[in-house]
Short mmCIF file of the C-alpha atoms (twelve columns), coordinates in Angstrom:
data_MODEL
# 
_entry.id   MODEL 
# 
loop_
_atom_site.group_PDB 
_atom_site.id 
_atom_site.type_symbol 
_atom_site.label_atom_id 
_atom_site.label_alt_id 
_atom_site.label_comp_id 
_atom_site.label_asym_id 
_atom_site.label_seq_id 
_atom_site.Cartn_x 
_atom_site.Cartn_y 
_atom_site.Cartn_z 
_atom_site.pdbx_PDB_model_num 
ATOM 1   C CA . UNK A 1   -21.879 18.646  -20.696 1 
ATOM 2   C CA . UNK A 2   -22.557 20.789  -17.877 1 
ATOM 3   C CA . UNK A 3   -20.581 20.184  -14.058 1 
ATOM 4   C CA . UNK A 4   -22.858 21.561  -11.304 1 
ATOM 5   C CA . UNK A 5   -21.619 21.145  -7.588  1 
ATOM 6   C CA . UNK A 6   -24.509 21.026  -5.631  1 
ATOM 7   C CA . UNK A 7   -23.527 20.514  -1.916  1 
ATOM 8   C CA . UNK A 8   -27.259 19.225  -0.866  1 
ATOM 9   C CA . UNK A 9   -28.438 15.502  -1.237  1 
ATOM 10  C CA . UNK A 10  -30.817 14.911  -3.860  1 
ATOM 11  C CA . UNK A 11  -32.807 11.982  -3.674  1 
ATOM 12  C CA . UNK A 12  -32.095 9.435   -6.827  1 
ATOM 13  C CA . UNK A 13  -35.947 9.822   -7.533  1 
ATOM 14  C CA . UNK A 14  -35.568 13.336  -8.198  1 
ATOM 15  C CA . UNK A 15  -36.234 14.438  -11.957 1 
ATOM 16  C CA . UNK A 16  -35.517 18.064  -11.720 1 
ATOM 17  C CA . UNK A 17  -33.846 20.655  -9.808  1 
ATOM 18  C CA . UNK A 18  -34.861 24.398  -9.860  1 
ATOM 19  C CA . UNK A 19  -32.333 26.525  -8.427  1 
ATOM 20  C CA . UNK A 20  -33.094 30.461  -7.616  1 
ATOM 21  C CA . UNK A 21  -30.628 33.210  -6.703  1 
ATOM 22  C CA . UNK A 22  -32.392 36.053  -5.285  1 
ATOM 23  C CA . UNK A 23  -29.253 38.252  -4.927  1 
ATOM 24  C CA . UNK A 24  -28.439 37.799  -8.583  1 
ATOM 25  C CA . UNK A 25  -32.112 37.374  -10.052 1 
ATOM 26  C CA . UNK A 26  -31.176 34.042  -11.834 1 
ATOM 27  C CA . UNK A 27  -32.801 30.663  -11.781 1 
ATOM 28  C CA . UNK A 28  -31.371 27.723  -12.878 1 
ATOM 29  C CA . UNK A 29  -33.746 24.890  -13.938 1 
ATOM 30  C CA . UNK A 30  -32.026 21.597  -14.421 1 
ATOM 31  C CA . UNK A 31  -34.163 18.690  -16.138 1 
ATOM 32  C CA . UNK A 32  -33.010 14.986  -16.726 1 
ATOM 33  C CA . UNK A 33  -30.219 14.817  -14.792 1 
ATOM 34  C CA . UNK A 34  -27.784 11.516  -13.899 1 
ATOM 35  C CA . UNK A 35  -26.275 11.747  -10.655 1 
ATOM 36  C CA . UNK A 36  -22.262 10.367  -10.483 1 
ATOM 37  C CA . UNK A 37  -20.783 9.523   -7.463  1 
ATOM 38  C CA . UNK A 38  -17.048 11.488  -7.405  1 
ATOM 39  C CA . UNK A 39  -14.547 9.013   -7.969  1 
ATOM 40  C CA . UNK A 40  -12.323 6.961   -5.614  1 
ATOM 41  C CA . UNK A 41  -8.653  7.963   -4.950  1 
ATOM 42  C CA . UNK A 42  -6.073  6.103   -3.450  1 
ATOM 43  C CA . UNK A 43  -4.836  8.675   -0.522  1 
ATOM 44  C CA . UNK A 44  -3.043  6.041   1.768   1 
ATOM 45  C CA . UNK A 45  -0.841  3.100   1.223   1 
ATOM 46  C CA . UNK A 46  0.428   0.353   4.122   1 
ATOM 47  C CA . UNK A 47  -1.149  2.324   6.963   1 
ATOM 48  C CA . UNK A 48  -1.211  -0.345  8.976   1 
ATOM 49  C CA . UNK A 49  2.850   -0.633  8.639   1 
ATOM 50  C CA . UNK A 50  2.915   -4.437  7.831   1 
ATOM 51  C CA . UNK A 51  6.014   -3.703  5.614   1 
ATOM 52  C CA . UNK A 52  8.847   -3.944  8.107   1 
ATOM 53  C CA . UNK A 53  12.957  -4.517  7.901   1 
ATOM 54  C CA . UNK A 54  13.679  -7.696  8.195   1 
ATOM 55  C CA . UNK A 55  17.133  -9.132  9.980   1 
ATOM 56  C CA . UNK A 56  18.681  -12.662 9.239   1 
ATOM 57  C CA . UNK A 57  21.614  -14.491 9.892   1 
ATOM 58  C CA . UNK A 58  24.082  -15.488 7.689   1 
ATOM 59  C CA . UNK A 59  23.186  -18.154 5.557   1 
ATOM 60  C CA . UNK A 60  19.728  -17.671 5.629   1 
ATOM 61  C CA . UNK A 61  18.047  -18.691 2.283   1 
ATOM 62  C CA . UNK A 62  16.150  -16.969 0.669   1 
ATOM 63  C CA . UNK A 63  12.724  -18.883 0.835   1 
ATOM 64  C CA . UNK A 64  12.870  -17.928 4.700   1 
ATOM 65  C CA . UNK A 65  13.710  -14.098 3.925   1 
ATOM 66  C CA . UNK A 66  10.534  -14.242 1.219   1 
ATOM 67  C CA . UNK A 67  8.649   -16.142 4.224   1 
ATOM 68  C CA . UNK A 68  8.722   -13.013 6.680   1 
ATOM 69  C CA . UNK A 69  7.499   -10.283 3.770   1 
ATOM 70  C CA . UNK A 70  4.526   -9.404  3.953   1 
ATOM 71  C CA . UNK A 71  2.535   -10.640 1.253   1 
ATOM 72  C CA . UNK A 72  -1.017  -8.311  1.415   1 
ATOM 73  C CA . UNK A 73  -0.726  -4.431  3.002   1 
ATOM 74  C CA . UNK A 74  -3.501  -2.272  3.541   1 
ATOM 75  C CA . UNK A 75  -3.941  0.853   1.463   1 
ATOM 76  C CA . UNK A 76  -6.978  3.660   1.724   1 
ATOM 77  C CA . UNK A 77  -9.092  6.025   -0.369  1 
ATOM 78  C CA . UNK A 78  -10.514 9.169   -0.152  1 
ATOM 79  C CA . UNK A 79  -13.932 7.566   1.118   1 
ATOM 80  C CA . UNK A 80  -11.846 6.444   3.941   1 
ATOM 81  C CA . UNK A 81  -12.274 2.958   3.070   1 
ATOM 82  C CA . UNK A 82  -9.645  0.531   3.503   1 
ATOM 83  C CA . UNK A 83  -8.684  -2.720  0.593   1 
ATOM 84  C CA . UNK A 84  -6.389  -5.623  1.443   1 
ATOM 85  C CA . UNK A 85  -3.988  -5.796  -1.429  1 
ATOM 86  C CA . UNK A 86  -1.097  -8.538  -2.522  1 
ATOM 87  C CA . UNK A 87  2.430   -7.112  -2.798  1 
ATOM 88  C CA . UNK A 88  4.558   -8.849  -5.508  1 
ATOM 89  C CA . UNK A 89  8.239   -8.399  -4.001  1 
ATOM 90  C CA . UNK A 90  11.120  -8.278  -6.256  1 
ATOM 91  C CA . UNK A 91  13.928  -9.995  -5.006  1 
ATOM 92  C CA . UNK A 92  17.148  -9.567  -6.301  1 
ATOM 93  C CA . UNK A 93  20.827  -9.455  -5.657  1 
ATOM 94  C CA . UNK A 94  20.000  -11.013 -2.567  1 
ATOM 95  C CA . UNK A 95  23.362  -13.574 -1.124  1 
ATOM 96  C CA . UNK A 96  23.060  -15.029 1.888   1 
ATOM 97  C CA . UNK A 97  26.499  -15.687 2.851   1 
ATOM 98  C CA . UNK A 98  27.408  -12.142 2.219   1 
ATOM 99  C CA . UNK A 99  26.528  -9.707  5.309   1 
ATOM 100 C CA . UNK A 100 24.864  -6.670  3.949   1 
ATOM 101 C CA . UNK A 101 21.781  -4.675  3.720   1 
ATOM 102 C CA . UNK A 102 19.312  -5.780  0.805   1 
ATOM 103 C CA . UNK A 103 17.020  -3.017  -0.558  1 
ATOM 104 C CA . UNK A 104 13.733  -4.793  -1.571  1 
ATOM 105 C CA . UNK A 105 10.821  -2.798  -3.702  1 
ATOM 106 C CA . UNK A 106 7.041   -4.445  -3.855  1 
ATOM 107 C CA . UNK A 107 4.600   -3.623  -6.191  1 
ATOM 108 C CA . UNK A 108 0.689   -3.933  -6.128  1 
ATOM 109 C CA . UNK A 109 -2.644  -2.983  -7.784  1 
ATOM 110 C CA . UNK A 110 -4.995  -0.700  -7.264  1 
ATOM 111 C CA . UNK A 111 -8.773  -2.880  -6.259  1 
ATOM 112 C CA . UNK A 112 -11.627 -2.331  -8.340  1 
ATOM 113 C CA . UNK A 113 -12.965 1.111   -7.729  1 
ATOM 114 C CA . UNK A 114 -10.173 2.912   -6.638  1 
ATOM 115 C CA . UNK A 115 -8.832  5.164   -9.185  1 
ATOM 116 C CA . UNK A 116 -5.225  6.554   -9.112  1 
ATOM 117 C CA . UNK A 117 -3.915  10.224  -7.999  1 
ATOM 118 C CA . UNK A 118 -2.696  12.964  -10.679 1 
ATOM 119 C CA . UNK A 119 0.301   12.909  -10.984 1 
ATOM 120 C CA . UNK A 120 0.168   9.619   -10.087 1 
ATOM 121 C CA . UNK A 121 1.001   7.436   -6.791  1 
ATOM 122 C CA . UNK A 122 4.201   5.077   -6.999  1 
ATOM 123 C CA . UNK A 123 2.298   1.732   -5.970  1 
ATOM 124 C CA . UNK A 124 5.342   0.598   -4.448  1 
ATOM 125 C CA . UNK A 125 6.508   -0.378  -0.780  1 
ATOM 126 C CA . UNK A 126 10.104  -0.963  -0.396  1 
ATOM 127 C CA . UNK A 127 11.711  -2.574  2.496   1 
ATOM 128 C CA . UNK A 128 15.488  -3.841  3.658   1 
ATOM 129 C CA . UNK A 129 16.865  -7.314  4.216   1 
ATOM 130 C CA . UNK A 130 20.132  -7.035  6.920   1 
ATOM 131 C CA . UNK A 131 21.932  -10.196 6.394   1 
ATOM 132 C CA . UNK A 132 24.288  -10.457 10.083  1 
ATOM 133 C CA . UNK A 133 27.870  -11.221 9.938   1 
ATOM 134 C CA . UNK A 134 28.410  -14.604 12.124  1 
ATOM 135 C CA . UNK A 135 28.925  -14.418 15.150  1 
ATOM 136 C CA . UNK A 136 25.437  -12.520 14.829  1 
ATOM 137 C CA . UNK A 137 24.785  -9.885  17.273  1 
ATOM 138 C CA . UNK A 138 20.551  -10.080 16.722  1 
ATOM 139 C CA . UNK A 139 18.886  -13.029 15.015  1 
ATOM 140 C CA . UNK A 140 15.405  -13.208 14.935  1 
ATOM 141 C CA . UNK A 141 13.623  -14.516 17.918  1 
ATOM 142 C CA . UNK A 142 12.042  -17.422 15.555  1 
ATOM 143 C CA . UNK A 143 15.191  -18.435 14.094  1 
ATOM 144 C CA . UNK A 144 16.870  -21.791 16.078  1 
ATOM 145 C CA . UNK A 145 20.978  -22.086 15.999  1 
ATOM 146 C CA . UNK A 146 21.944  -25.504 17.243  1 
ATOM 147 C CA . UNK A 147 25.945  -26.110 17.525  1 
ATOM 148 C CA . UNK A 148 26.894  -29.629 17.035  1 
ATOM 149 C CA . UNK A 149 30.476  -29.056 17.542  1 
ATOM 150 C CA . UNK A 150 33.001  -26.240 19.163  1 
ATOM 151 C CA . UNK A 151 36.508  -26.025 17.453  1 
ATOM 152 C CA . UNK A 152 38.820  -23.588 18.794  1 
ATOM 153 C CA . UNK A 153 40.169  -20.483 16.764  1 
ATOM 154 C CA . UNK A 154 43.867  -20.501 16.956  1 
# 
Protein backbone atom coordinates (compact mmCIF):
# COMPACT_ATOMS: atom_id res chain seq x y z
CA UNK A 1 0.00 0.00 0.00
CA UNK A 2 1.14 3.27 -0.99
CA UNK A 3 0.90 6.66 1.71
CA UNK A 4 0.66 9.85 -0.39
CA UNK A 5 0.27 13.25 1.56
CA UNK A 6 -1.44 15.40 -0.60
CA UNK A 7 -2.03 18.80 1.16
CA UNK A 8 -5.01 19.89 -1.42
CA UNK A 9 -8.75 18.82 -0.96
CA UNK A 10 -9.93 16.36 -3.30
CA UNK A 11 -13.43 16.09 -3.80
CA UNK A 12 -14.86 12.40 -2.66
CA UNK A 13 -16.14 12.16 -6.37
CA UNK A 14 -12.78 12.25 -7.64
CA UNK A 15 -11.52 8.91 -9.38
CA UNK A 16 -8.05 9.87 -10.23
CA UNK A 17 -5.32 12.14 -9.50
CA UNK A 18 -2.47 13.01 -11.99
CA UNK A 19 0.31 14.63 -10.38
CA UNK A 20 3.30 16.36 -12.57
CA UNK A 21 6.69 17.62 -11.37
CA UNK A 22 8.17 19.79 -13.88
CA UNK A 23 11.46 20.32 -11.96
CA UNK A 24 12.00 16.60 -11.71
CA UNK A 25 10.20 15.42 -15.06
CA UNK A 26 7.97 12.87 -13.14
CA UNK A 27 4.26 12.33 -13.15
CA UNK A 28 2.49 10.48 -10.84
CA UNK A 29 -0.90 9.05 -11.95
CA UNK A 30 -2.95 7.70 -9.12
CA UNK A 31 -6.20 5.59 -10.10
CA UNK A 32 -8.85 4.10 -7.62
CA UNK A 33 -8.04 5.67 -4.72
CA UNK A 34 -9.99 5.58 -1.00
CA UNK A 35 -9.61 8.64 0.83
CA UNK A 36 -9.05 8.13 5.01
CA UNK A 37 -9.59 10.73 7.23
CA UNK A 38 -6.20 10.87 9.73
CA UNK A 39 -7.16 9.54 12.89
CA UNK A 40 -8.33 11.17 16.16
CA UNK A 41 -5.90 11.69 19.12
CA UNK A 42 -6.61 12.49 22.47
CA UNK A 43 -4.25 15.78 23.01
CA UNK A 44 -6.11 17.26 26.14
CA UNK A 45 -7.63 15.87 29.23
CA UNK A 46 -9.92 17.96 32.05
CA UNK A 47 -9.34 21.31 30.33
CA UNK A 48 -12.03 22.68 31.77
CA UNK A 49 -10.40 21.90 35.44
CA UNK A 50 -13.59 20.28 36.95
CA UNK A 51 -11.21 17.99 38.99
CA UNK A 52 -10.53 20.09 42.06
CA UNK A 53 -9.16 19.38 45.92
CA UNK A 54 -11.67 18.90 47.95
CA UNK A 55 -11.66 19.99 51.95
CA UNK A 56 -13.95 18.35 54.68
CA UNK A 57 -14.34 18.30 58.18
CA UNK A 58 -13.77 15.71 60.39
CA UNK A 59 -16.18 13.14 60.33
CA UNK A 60 -17.32 13.64 57.07
CA UNK A 61 -18.45 10.32 55.40
CA UNK A 62 -17.54 9.31 52.69
CA UNK A 63 -20.79 9.38 50.49
CA UNK A 64 -20.49 13.32 50.92
CA UNK A 65 -16.62 13.34 49.91
CA UNK A 66 -17.76 10.98 46.66
CA UNK A 67 -20.74 13.65 46.33
CA UNK A 68 -18.34 16.72 45.52
CA UNK A 69 -16.04 14.61 42.75
CA UNK A 70 -16.63 15.26 39.78
CA UNK A 71 -18.19 12.56 38.04
CA UNK A 72 -17.77 13.56 33.93
CA UNK A 73 -14.47 15.93 32.84
CA UNK A 74 -13.91 17.19 29.56
CA UNK A 75 -11.03 15.90 27.47
CA UNK A 76 -9.97 17.06 23.64
CA UNK A 77 -8.52 15.75 20.38
CA UNK A 78 -6.43 16.79 17.83
CA UNK A 79 -9.57 17.99 15.70
CA UNK A 80 -10.06 20.29 18.54
CA UNK A 81 -13.18 18.71 19.48
CA UNK A 82 -14.20 18.35 22.91
CA UNK A 83 -16.17 14.72 24.61
CA UNK A 84 -17.83 14.69 28.03
CA UNK A 85 -16.45 11.63 29.71
CA UNK A 86 -17.39 9.70 33.24
CA UNK A 87 -14.51 9.41 35.72
CA UNK A 88 -14.65 6.20 37.85
CA UNK A 89 -12.84 7.41 41.20
CA UNK A 90 -11.08 4.98 43.30
CA UNK A 91 -11.52 5.55 46.74
CA UNK A 92 -9.50 4.09 49.19
CA UNK A 93 -7.84 4.39 52.52
CA UNK A 94 -10.07 7.12 53.01
CA UNK A 95 -11.03 7.64 57.34
CA UNK A 96 -12.92 10.28 58.23
CA UNK A 97 -12.10 10.74 61.74
CA UNK A 98 -8.47 10.82 60.94
CA UNK A 99 -7.21 14.44 59.69
CA UNK A 100 -5.08 13.95 56.68
CA UNK A 101 -4.67 14.46 53.06
CA UNK A 102 -6.30 11.62 50.80
CA UNK A 103 -4.69 11.12 47.35
CA UNK A 104 -7.57 10.05 45.00
CA UNK A 105 -6.80 8.70 41.18
CA UNK A 106 -9.92 8.54 38.50
CA UNK A 107 -9.93 6.68 35.56
CA UNK A 108 -11.97 7.04 32.22
CA UNK A 109 -12.38 5.96 28.56
CA UNK A 110 -11.51 7.19 25.60
CA UNK A 111 -15.28 8.04 23.35
CA UNK A 112 -15.76 6.41 20.21
CA UNK A 113 -13.43 7.89 17.68
CA UNK A 114 -10.76 9.08 19.59
CA UNK A 115 -7.78 6.98 19.37
CA UNK A 116 -4.95 7.01 22.00
CA UNK A 117 -1.31 8.78 21.82
CA UNK A 118 2.07 6.67 21.26
CA UNK A 119 3.42 6.08 23.89
CA UNK A 120 0.33 6.24 25.32
CA UNK A 121 -1.73 8.88 27.58
CA UNK A 122 -2.33 7.85 31.38
CA UNK A 123 -6.29 8.29 31.29
CA UNK A 124 -6.16 9.24 34.75
CA UNK A 125 -7.06 12.47 36.86
CA UNK A 126 -6.02 12.38 40.37
CA UNK A 127 -7.17 14.68 43.01
CA UNK A 128 -6.76 15.17 47.11
CA UNK A 129 -9.28 14.82 49.90
CA UNK A 130 -7.99 17.20 53.17
CA UNK A 131 -9.88 15.82 56.01
CA UNK A 132 -9.62 19.12 58.89
CA UNK A 133 -8.66 18.48 62.36
CA UNK A 134 -11.73 19.80 64.67
CA UNK A 135 -11.81 22.73 65.60
CA UNK A 136 -11.66 23.17 61.64
CA UNK A 137 -10.02 26.18 60.39
CA UNK A 138 -12.01 26.00 56.61
CA UNK A 139 -15.08 23.85 56.07
CA UNK A 140 -16.80 24.06 53.04
CA UNK A 141 -19.21 26.84 52.55
CA UNK A 142 -22.11 24.05 51.94
CA UNK A 143 -21.36 22.11 54.90
CA UNK A 144 -23.86 23.14 58.17
CA UNK A 145 -22.26 22.62 61.93
CA UNK A 146 -25.03 22.98 64.46
CA UNK A 147 -23.80 22.74 68.32
CA UNK A 148 -26.39 21.40 70.56
CA UNK A 149 -24.36 21.68 73.59
CA UNK A 150 -21.00 23.64 74.94
CA UNK A 151 -18.96 21.70 77.65
CA UNK A 152 -15.99 23.32 78.92
CA UNK A 153 -12.34 21.91 78.44
CA UNK A 154 -10.72 21.74 81.76
Amino acid sequence: MLFVTYTQNIDPAVKFIAINNTSTGYNLYIDNFELIAPDKIISEIDIDNEVVPINVCQGTPLTEVQNQLSSQIKIQDTDGDTYMVNVDWVVSGYNANIPAMYYLQGTFTLPDGVNQTMPETPLIVSTTVTVNALPVVACPPTMNVTVSEIIPLS
